[in-house]
TORKOL-4160 file (C-alpha; in steps of 0.2 Angstrom, whole numbers, padded with zeros to 4 digits, m for minus):
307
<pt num="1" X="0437" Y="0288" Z="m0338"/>
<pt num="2" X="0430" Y="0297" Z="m0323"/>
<pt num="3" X="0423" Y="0286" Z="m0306"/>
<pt num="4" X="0407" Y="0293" Z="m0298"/>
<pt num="5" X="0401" Y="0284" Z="m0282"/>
<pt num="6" X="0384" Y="0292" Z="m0278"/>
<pt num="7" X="0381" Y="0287" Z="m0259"/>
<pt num="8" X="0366" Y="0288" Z="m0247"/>
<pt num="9" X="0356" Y="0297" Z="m0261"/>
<pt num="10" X="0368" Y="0311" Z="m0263"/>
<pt num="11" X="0364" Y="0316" Z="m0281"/>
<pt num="12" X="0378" Y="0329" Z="m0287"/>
<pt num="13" X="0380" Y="0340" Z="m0302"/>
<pt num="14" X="0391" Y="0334" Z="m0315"/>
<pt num="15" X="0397" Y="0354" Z="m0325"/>
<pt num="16" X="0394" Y="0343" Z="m0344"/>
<pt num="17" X="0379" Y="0338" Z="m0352"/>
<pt num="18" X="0379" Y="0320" Z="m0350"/>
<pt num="19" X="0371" Y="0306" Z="m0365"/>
<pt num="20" X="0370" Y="0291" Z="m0350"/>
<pt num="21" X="0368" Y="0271" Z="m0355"/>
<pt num="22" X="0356" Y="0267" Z="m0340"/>
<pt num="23" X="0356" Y="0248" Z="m0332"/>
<pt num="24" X="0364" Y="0236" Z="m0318"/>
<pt num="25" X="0376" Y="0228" Z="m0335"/>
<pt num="26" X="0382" Y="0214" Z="m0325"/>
<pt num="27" X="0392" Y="0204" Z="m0338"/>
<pt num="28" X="0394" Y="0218" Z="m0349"/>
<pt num="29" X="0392" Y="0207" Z="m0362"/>
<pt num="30" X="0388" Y="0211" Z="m0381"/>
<pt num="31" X="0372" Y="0219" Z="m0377"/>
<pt num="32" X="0376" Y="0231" Z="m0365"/>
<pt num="33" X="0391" Y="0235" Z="m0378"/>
<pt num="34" X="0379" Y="0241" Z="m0388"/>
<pt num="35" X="0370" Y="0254" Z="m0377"/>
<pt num="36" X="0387" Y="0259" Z="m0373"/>
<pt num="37" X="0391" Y="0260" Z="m0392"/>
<pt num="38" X="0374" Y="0271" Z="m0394"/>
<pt num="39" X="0377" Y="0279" Z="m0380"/>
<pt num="40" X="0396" Y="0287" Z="m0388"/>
<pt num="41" X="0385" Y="0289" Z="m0403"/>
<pt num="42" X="0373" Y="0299" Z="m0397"/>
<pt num="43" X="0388" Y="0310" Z="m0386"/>
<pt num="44" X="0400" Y="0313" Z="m0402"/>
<pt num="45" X="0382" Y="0318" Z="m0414"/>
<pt num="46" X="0375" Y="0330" Z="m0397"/>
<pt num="47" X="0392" Y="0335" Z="m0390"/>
<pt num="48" X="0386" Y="0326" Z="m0372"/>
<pt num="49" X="0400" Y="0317" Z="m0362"/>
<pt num="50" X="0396" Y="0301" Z="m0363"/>
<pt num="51" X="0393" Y="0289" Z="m0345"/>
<pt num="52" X="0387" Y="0273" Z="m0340"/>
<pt num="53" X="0376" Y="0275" Z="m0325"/>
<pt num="54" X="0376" Y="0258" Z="m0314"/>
<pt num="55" X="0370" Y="0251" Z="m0296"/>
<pt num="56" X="0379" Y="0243" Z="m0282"/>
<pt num="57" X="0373" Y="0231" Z="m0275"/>
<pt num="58" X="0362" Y="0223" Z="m0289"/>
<pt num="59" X="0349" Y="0229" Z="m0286"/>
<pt num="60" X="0338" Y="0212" Z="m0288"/>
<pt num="61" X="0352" Y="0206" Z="m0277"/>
<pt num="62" X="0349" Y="0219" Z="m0261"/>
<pt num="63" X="0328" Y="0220" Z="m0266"/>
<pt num="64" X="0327" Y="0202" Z="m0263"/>
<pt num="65" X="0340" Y="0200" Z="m0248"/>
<pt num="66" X="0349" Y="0185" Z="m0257"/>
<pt num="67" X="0367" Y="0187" Z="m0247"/>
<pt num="68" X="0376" Y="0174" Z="m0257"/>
<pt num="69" X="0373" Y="0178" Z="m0275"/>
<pt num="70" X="0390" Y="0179" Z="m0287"/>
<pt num="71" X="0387" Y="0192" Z="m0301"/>
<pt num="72" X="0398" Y="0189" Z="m0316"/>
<pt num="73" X="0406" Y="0205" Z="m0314"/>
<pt num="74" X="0409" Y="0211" Z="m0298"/>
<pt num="75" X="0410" Y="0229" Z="m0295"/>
<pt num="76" X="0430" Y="0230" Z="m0300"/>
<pt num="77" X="0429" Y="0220" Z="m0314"/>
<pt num="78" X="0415" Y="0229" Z="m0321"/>
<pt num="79" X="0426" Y="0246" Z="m0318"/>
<pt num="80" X="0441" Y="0238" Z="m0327"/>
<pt num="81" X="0430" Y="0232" Z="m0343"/>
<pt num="82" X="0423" Y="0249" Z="m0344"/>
<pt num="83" X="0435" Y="0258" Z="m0343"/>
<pt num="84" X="0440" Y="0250" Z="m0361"/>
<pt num="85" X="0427" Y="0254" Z="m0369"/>
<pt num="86" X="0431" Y="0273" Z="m0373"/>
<pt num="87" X="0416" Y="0283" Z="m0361"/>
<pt num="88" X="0420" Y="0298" Z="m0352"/>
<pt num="89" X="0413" Y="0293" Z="m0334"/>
<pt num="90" X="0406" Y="0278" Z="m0326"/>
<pt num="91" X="0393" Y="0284" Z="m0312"/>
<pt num="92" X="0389" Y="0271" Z="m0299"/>
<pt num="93" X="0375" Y="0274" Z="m0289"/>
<pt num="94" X="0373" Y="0265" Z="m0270"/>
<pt num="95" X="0356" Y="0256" Z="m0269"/>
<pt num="96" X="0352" Y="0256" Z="m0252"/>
<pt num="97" X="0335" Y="0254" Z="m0245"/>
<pt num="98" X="0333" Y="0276" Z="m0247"/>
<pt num="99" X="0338" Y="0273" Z="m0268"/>
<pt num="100" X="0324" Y="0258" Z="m0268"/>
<pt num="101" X="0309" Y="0269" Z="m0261"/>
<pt num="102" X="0314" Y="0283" Z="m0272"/>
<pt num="103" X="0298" Y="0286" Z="m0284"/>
<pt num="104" X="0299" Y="0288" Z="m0303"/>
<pt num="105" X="0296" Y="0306" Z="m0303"/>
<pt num="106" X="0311" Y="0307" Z="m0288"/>
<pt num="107" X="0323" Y="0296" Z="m0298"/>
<pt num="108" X="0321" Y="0307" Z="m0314"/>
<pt num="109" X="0323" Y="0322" Z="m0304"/>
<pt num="110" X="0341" Y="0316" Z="m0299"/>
<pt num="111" X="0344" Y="0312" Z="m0317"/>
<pt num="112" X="0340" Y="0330" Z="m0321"/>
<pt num="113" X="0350" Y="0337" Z="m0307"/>
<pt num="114" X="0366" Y="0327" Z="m0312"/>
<pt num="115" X="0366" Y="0335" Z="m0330"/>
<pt num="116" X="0361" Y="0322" Z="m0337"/>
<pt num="117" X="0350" Y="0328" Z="m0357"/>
<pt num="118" X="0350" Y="0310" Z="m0365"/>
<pt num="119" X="0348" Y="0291" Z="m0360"/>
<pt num="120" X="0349" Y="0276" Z="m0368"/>
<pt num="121" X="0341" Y="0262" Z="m0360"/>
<pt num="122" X="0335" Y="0244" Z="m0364"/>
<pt num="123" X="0317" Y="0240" Z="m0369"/>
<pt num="124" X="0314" Y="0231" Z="m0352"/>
<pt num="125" X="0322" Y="0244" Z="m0343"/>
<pt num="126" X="0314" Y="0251" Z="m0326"/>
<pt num="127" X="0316" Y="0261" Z="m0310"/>
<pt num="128" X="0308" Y="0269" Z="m0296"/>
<pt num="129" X="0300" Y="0261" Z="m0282"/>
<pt num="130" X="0290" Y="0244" Z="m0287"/>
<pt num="131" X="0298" Y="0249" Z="m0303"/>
<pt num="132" X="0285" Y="0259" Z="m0308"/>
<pt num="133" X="0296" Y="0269" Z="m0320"/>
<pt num="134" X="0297" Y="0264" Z="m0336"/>
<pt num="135" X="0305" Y="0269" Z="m0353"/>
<pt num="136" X="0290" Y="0279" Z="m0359"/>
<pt num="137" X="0293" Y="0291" Z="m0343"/>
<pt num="138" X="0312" Y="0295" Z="m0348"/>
<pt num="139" X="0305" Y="0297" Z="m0363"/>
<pt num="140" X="0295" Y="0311" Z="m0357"/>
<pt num="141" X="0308" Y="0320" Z="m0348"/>
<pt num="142" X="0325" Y="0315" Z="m0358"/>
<pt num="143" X="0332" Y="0313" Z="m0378"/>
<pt num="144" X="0328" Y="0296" Z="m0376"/>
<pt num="145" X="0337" Y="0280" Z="m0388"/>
<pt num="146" X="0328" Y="0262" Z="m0384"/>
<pt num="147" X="0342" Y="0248" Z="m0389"/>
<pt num="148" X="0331" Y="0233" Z="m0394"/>
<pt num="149" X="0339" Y="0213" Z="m0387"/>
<pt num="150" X="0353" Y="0209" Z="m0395"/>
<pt num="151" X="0353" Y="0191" Z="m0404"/>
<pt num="152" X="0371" Y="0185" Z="m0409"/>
<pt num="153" X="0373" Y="0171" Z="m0419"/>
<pt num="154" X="0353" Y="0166" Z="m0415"/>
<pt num="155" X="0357" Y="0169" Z="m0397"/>
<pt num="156" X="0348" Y="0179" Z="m0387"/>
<pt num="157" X="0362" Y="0186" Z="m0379"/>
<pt num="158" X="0359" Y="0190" Z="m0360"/>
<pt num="159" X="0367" Y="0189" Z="m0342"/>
<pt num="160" X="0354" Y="0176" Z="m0338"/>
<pt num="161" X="0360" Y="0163" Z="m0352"/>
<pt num="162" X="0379" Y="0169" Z="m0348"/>
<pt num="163" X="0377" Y="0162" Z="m0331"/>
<pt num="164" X="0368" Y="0147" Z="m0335"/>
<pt num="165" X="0384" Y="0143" Z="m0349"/>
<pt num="166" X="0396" Y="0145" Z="m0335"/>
<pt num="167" X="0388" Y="0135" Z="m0324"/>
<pt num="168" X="0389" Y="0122" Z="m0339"/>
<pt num="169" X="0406" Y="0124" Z="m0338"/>
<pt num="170" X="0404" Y="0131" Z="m0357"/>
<pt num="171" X="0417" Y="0146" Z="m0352"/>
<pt num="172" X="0419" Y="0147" Z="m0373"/>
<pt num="173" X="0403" Y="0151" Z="m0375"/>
<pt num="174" X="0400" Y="0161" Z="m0362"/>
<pt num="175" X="0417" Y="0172" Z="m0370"/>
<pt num="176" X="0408" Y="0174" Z="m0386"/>
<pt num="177" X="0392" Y="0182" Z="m0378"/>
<pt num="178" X="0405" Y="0193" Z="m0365"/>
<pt num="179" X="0416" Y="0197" Z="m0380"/>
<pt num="180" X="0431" Y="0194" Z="m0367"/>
<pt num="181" X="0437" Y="0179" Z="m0358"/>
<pt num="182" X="0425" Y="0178" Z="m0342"/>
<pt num="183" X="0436" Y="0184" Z="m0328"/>
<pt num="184" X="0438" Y="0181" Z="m0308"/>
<pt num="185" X="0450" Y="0192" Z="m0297"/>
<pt num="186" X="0455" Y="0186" Z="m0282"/>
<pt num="187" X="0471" Y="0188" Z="m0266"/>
<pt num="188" X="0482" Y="0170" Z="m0268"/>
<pt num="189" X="0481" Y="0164" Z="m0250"/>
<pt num="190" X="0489" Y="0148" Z="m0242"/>
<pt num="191" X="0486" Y="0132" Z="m0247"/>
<pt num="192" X="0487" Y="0115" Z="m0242"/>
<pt num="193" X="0504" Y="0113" Z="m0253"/>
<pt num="194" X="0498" Y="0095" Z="m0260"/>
<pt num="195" X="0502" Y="0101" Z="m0278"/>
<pt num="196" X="0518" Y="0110" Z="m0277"/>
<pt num="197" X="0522" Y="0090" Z="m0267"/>
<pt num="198" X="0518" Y="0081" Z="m0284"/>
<pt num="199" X="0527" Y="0095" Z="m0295"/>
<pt num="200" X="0512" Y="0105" Z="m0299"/>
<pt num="201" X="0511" Y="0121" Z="m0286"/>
<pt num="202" X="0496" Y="0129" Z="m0287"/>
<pt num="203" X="0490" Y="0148" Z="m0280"/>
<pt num="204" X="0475" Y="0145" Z="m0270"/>
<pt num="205" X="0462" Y="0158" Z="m0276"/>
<pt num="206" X="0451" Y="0169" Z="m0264"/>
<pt num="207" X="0438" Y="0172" Z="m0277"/>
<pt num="208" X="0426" Y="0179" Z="m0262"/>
<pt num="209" X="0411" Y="0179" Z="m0272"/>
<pt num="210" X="0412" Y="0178" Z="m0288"/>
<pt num="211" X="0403" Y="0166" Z="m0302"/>
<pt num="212" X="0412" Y="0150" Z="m0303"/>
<pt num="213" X="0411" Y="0141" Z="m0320"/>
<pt num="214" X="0404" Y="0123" Z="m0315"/>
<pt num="215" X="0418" Y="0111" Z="m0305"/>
<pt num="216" X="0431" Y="0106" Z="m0317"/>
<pt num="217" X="0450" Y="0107" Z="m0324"/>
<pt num="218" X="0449" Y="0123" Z="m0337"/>
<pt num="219" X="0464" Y="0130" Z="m0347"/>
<pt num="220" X="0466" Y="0148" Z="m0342"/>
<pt num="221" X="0477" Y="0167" Z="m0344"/>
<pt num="222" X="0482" Y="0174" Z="m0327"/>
<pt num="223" X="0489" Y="0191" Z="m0326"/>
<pt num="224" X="0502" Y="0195" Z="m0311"/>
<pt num="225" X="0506" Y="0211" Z="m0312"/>
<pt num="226" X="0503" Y="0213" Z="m0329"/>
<pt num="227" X="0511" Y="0201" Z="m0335"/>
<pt num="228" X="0501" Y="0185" Z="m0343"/>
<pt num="229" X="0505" Y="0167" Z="m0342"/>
<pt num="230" X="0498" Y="0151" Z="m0345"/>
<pt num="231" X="0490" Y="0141" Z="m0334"/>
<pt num="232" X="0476" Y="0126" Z="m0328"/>
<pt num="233" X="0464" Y="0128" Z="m0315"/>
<pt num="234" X="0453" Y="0116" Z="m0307"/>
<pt num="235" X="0438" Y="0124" Z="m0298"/>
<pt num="236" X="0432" Y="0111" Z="m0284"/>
<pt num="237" X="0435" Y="0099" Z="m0269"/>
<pt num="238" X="0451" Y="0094" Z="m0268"/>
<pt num="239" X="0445" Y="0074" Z="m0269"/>
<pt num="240" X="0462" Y="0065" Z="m0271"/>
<pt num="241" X="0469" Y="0074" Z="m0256"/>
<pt num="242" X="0459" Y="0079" Z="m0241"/>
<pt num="243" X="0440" Y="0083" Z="m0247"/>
<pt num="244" X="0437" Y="0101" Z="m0243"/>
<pt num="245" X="0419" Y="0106" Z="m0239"/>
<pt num="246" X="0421" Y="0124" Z="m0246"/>
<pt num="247" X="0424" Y="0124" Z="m0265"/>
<pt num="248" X="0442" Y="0128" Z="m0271"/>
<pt num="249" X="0449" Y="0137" Z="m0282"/>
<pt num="250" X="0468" Y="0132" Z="m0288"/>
<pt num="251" X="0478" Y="0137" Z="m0300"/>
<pt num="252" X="0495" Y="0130" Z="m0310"/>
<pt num="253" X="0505" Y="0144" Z="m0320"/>
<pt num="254" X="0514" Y="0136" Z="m0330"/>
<pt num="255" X="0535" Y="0142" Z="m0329"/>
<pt num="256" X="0533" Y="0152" Z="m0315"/>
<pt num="257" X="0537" Y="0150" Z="m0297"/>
<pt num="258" X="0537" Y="0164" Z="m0285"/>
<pt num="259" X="0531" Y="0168" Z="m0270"/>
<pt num="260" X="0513" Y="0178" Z="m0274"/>
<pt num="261" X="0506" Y="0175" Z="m0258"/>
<pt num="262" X="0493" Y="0191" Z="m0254"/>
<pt num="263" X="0495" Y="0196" Z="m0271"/>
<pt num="264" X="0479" Y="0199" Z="m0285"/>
<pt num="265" X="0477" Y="0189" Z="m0300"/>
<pt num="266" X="0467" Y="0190" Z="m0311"/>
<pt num="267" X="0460" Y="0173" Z="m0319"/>
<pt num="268" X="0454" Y="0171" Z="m0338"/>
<pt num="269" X="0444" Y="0156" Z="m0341"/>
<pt num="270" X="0447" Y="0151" Z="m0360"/>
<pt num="271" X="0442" Y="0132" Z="m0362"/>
<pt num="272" X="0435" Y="0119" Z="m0350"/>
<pt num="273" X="0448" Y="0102" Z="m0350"/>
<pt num="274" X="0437" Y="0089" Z="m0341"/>
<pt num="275" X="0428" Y="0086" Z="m0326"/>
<pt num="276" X="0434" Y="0086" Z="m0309"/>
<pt num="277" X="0439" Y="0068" Z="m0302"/>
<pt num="278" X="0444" Y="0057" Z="m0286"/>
<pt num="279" X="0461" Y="0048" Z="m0290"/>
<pt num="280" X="0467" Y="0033" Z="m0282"/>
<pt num="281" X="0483" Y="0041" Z="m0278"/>
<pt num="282" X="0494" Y="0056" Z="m0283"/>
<pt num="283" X="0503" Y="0046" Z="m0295"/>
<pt num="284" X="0489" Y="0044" Z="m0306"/>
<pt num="285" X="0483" Y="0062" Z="m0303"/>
<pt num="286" X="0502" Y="0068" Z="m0307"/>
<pt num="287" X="0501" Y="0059" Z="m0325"/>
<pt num="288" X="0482" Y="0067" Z="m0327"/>
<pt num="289" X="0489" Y="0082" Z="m0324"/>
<pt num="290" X="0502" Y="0082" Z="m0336"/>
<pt num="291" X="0491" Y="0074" Z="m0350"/>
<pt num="292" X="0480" Y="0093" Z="m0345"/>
<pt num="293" X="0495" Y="0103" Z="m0347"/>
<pt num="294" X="0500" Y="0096" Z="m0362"/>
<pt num="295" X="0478" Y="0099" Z="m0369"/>
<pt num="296" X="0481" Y="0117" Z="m0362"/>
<pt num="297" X="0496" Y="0121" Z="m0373"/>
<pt num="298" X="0488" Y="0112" Z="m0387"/>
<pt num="299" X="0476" Y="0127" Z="m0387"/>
<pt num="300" X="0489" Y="0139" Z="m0382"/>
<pt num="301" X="0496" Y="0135" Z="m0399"/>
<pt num="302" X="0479" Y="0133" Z="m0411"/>
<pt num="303" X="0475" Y="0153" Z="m0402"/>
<pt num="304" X="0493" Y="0158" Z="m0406"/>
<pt num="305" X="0499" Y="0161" Z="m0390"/>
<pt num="306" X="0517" Y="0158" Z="m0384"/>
<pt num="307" X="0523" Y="0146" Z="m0377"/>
C-alpha cells in the first residue's frame, strides 16, 4: 500500500484510475470495513486501483477547535490497520482551515484532478464548506456506491458507540465492533519504579492522546518489536503510591525484563479485570496483583494463547 499526504491543498495527479472509499474512518471498525470491502470490489469489477481517502486532523475535531479530543485511531494506528486490509493507496488529506472553506464544486474538482472515476461513501457522508456537499453531488460527477449502516449483532455499529464502550471499560465489546483488539501506541518513559519495588515492574506509557478505556486493571498483548507478550495494565492514578494528577498508564509484561525505556509498544486491550483501587499498603496491592495475573492467564488460556 502506497501513503499520500495531500498538504496545504495541493491536490496532485495520481497516473491510475482510482475507486476511492471516502470518510474520516476513525476506528475503522466493521463499517468502514465494508466501504473498504466495496470499495476493492468495485476496483477488481472496473480495474481502478483501489484507496481510502481520509482527513487529519478530524475534521469535527479541528472545525470545532476541541484541542484535547483522543480519536480511537490516531493517524498511525489508522495507517498500520489499513494497510491490512489489501488496498492499493491510502491518501490523507491535511484539513486546515484552506481544505474547510473549500466549496462542493472545488472539493469535487480536486477529486477529478487526482484520478479519482468512482467513490464509495456512507449515506451521511458530506463535504465542502458548511458541508454542503452531499452524496447526491458525487453522484453527479463520479460512479457512485452508497454503503447503508452497518448493524452487527443488533448493534448499530459506530465510532460514537465504540467510544462510549471503551469509556465503559467494555474494551470486548468495543473489539467486536473494531474487529481487532483496540489498540494504544506509545514511547515507555520513566516511572516512578513503585512496581518493579513490590515485584511487578511496569513500563510507563506515553499514550499522548489517545482514547483511554475507563480507569481500571485490563488484561492486554503488547508487541516490542514484534514480538507479543502478555501482560496487565492498569489505566489511572497511582492511589496506593503517590496520587498522580495526570492519569497513568502502566503496564506489567509478564516474563520479560528489559530495559525499553524510549522504545514504542504498542498495547492491545483484550478484557477489563476490575476497577482501579486505593490499597492500604503494598502488601495488599502485591497479593491483588497477583490474584490479576493469575485472572489474565486464565484468559490467556480459554483464547489459546501461550503461556
Amino acid at each position: 500500500m502506497k501513503s499520500l499526504f495531500i498538504k496545504d491543498k495541493n491536490f496532485f495527479p495520481i497516473s491510475e484510475d482510482i475507486c476511492a472509499a471516502i470518510g474520516n474512518f476513525d476506528g475503522v471498525h466493521l463499517g468502514h470495513q465494508r466501504l473498504i470491502e466495496e470499495c476493492k470490489r468495485v476496483s477488481k469489477e472496473k480495474g481502478y486501483k483501489s484507496a481510502l481517502l481520509t482527513f487529519y486532523p478530524h475534521p469535527s475535531v479541528f472545525l470545532k477547535k476541541m484541542v484535547n479530543y483522543p480519536l480511537v485511531t490516531p493517524l498511525e494506528i489508522k495507517t498500520d490497520v489499513v494497510s491490512r486490509l489489501g488496498l492499493d493507496y491510502l491518501i490523507v488529506v491535511e484539513f486546515s482551515d484552506e481544505v474547510a472553506n473549500m466549496s462542493k464544486e472545488e472539493f469535487i474538482a480536486s477529486l477529478k484532478f487526482m484520478n479519482i472515476k468512482a467513490c464509495v461513501c456512507g449515506y451521511d457522508f458530506t463535504f465542502g464548506r458548511r458541508a454542503e456537499g452531499t452524496i447526491d453531488d458525487l453522484k453527479n460527477d463520479f460512479e457512485f456506491h452508497e454503503v447503508k449502516k452497518y448493524v452487527f449483532d443488533n448493534v448499530r455499529v459506530s465510532t460514537t458507540y465504540i467510544r462510549e464502550l471503551l469509556s465503559l471499560g467494555d474494551v470486548s465489546e468495543a473489539a467486536r465492533l473494531l474487529g481487532r483488539p483496540h489498540i494504544i501506541r506509545g514511547k515507555v518513559k520513566f516511572g516512578s519504579q513503585q512496581g518493579r519495588i513490590i515485584g511487578y515492574p511496569t513500563a510507563n506509557v506515553d499514550y499522548k492522546n489517545a482514547f483511554l478505556p475507563k480507569n481500571g486493571v485490563y488484561f492486554v498483548n503488547v508487541s516490542i518489536g514484534g514480538i507479543i507478550y502478555l501482560g496487565m495494565c492498569n489505566i489511572g492514578h497511582h492511589p496506593t503510591f503517590e496520587f498522580s494528577d495526570e492519569i497513568l498508564m502502566e503496564v506489567n509484561i509478564f516474563n520479560f525484563d528489559e530495559d525499553i525505556y524510549d522504545e514504542t509498544i504498542d498495547v492491545f486491550f483484550i478484557n477489563r479485570i476490575r476497577d482501579e483501587k486505593r490499597f492500604k499498603s503494598p502488601d495488599e496491592l502485591k497479593k491483588q496483583l497477583r490474584i490479576d495475573r493469575s485472572k489474565c492467564l486464565e484468559l490467556a488460556g480459554d483464547m489459546n494463547y501461550t503461556k
